[in-house]
N, C-alpha and C positions, 0 to 999 in steps of 0.2 A: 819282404826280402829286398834287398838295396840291387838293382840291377845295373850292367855298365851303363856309362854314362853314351851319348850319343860320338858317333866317330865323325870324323871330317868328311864333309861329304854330304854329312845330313840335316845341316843347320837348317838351309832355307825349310826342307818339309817341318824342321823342330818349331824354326818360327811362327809357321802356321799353324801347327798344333797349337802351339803355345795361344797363339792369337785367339782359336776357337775355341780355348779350352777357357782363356779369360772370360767369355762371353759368355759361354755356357753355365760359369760360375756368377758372373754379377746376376746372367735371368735368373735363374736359380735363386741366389739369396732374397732377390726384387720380389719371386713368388710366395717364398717361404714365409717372407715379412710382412706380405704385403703392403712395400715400399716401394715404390716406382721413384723415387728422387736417393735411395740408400748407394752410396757408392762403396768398393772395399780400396785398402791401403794394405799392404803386406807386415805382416806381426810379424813372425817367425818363418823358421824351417825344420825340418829333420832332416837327419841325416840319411836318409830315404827319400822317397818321392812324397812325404806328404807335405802341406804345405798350410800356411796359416792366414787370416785375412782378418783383421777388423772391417767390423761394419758397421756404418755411420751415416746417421742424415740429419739435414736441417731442421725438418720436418720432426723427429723426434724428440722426445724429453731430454733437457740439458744432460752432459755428461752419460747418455744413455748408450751405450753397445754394446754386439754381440762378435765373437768368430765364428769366421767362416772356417771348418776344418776341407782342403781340399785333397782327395785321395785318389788320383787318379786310377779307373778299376784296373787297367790291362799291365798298374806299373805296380800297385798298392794297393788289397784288393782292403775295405774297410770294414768287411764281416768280421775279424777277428778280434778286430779294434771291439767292437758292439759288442761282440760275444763277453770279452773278457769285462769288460765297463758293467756290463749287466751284473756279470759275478759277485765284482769288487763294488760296486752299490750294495747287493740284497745282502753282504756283508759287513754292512756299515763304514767302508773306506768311501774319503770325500774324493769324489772324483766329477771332473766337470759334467754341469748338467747338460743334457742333451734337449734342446728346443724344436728341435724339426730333425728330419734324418731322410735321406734317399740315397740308400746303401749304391743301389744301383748304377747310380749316377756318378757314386762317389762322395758325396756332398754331407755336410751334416752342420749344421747353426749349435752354436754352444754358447753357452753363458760366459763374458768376457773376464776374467780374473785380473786384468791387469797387466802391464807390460812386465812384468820383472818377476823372476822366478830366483830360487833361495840363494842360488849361484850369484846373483846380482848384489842380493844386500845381506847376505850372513856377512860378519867379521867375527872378529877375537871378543868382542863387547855382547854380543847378542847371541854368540853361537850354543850355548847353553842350553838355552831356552827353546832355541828353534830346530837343536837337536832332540829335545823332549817331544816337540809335537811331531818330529820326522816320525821318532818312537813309537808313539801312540799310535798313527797310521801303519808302521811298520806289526806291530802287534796284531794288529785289525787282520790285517792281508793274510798273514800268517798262519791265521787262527780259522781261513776258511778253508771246506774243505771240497779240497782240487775235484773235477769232475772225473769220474773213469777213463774219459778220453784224451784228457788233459796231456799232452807233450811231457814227456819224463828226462831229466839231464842224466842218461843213462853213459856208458861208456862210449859208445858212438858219437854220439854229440859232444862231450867233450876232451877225446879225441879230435874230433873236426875241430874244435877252437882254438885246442892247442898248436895244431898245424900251422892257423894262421900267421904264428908267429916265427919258424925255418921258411914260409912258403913266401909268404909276403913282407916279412919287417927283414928279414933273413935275405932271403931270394931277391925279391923283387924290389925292394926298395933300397937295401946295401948292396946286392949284388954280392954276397957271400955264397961259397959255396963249400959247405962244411966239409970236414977228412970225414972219413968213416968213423974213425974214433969219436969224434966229437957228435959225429949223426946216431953210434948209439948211448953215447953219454946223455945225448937229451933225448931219447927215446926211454932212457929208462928212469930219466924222471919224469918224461911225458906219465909215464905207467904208473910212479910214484903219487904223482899228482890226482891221477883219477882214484886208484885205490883210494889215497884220502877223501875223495869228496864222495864216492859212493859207501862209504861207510858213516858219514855221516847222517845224522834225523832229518827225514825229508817234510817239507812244506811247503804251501805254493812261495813259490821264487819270482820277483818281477822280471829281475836280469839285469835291471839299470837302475838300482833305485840308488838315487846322488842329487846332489842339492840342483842341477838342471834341469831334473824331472819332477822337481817339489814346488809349486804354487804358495806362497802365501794366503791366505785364505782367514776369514776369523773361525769357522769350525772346521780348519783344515792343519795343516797346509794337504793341499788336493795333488794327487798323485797323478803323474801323464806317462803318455808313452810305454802303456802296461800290454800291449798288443802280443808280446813274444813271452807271456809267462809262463813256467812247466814249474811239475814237481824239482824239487830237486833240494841241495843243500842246507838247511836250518844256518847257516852262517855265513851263506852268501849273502844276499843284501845289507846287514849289518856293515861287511866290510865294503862290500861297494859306497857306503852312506858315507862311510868315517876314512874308506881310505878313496876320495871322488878322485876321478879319473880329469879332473879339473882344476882341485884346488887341495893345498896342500896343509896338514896340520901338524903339530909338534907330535910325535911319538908318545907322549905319558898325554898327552890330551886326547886321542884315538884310545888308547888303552883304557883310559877314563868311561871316553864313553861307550866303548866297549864291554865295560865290566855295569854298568848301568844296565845297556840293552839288557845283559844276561841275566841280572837281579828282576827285571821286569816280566821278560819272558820266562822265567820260569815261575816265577809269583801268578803268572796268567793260566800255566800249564802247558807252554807252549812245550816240544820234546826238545828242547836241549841238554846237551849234555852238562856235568861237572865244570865247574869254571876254568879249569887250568885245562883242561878236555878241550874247552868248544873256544878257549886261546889259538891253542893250536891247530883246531878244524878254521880258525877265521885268517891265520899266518898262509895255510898252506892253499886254501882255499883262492885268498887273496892273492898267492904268487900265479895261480892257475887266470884269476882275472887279468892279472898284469899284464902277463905274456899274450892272452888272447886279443885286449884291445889293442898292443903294440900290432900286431897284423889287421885286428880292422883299421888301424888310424892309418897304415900303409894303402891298406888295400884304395880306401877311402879316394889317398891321394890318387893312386896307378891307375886305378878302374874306373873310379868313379869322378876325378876331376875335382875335388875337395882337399887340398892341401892343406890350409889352416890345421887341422885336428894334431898334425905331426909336429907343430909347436909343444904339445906337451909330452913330446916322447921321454923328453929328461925326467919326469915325474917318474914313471914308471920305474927307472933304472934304478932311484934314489929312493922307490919302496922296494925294490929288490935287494939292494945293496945292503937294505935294514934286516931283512928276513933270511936272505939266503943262506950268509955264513952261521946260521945257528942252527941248521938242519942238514946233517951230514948226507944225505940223498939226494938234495940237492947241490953239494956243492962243486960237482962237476959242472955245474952253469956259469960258475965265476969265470974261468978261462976262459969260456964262449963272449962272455961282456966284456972280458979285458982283452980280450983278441981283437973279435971284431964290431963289437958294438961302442964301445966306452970312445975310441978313438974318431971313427964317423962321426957321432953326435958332437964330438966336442969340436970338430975340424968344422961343423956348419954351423955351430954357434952364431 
């Protein structure tokens, strides 16, 4: 869970954290490797507390390293991370290997993939291809089966998501504050919205599966960031894949590979529904995504001090724009963007 970021006031004790938390990370890696000369450089981040480190020495075989995954416990606890990685292994989805692990601690050494992730080098020339092996791994995931315990995307939970987007894209970061009319016009597509996804075929769901969370790989591309997976929707992640929350594709090319995913999943046995069925479980599904990451990309910036993300709020609006008016349920949402969303976004262009 992504927690507020630190308030003013509390740098210097942050600094020292920070300080002792670096230390605690390079002995760490120095023990794991047994490397006393291994130093780390910063790979990445999440949009969380976790955090990423190459590790590198002289001493080692040319071109040789590993990451360091950094989780700090009190902010990101890394049992779920391990929990679900176990799953999605004895499953056969390629997910990075694990070399050393002190859940404890926080700490975990992983086998180095590489700097660049699908986000980085898919284009219009290679995306074909590289949406086939999204595929294949997408299949894989799919095809296991969720533990009893496993987190469910029940009513509650996406309710709560949906919030995100009056409370935080809405509220907090427009400073809108809807009529009545318009609080139950999008209440009662809130309602529309869950109906649709709870009646859909459920299967384990990542929640982020998009070309940022896909590795390159040659028996992969390997799957990250799978920590927050529940049962839930059969056409969520497909549309999360093809409609990324990142990068933007032609409409008859999403629907393309849409109708792919669906030829394969059901050749596997996966439960989807009829083709022109699980269309419209991936449109409605997908407007249910859109609006929820418009409030984490807020939230992101208000609470958590990460502005960047709210660069692609336009994305969002111009998958809505595509979906919305073909589905009379929702079209009480149009006035709501052309009131007061359409206008904001373009005034901060």
């Amino acid at each position: 869970m992504i927690q507020p970021a630190p308030q003013s006031g509390d740098h210097a004790d942050t600094d020292h954290t920070d300080e002792a938390r670096a230390q605690a990370r390079l002995d760490w890696a120095r023990s794991a490797t047994a490397d006393a000369n291994l130093h780390l450089e910063r790979a990445s981040a999440d949009a969380g507390f976790r955090s990423y480190w190459r590790a590198t020495s002289p001493t080692a075989a040319s071109g040789h390293s590993r990451i360091v995954m950094d989780s700090p416990p009190a902010l990101e606890d890394v049992r779920p991370w391990l929990r679900m990685h176990e799953l999605l292994d004895r499953g056969g989805v390629r997910v990075p290997r694990i070399l050393a692990a002190d859940p404890e601690a926080g700490f975990l050494l992983l086998e180095d993939l590489g700097a660049h992730t699908y986000l980085h080098v898919i284009d219009a020339e290679n995306a074909d291809a590289m949406m086939a092996g999204a595929i294949d791994q997408l299949l894989k995931l799919q095809a296991i089966e969720c533990p009893a315990d496993l987190p469910t995307y029940d009513q509650p939970m996406l309710q709560r998501e949906l919030r995100l987007f009056d409370q935080w894209f809405l509220g907090e970061h427009l400073g809108v504050a809807l009529s009545d009319e318009e609080s139950l016009a999008l209440a009662a597509i809130y309602e529309h919205l869950v109906e649709a996804a709870l009646a859909q075929p459920r299967v384990l769901v990542h929640r982020d599966y998009m070309p940022r969370n896909l590795m390159p790989a040659a028996d992969g591309p390997a799957v990250l960031d799978f920590q927050d997976a529940v049962l839930g929707p059969v056409a969520y992640d497909p549309t999360s894949l093809f409609k990324d929350a990142f990068l933007s594709w032609p409409a008859a090319r999403v629907a393309e590979w849409l109708g792919r995913y669906h030829a394969r999943a059901h050749e596997a046995g996966l439960p989807v529904p009829g083709l022109q069925q699980f269309l419209l479980d991936a449109e409605l599904i997908g407007v249910q995504r859109h609006l929820k990451v418009l409030g984490i990309f807020a939230r992101l910036h208000h609470r958590d001090g990460k502005p960047k993300y709210l660069a692609d709020a336009p994305r969002f609006l111009a998958y809505l724009d595509e979906v919305v008016p073909r589905h009379a349920a929702l079209t009480p949402l149009m006035p709501i963007l052309e009131r007061h969303v359409r206008p904001a976004l373009a005034g901060r262009a």
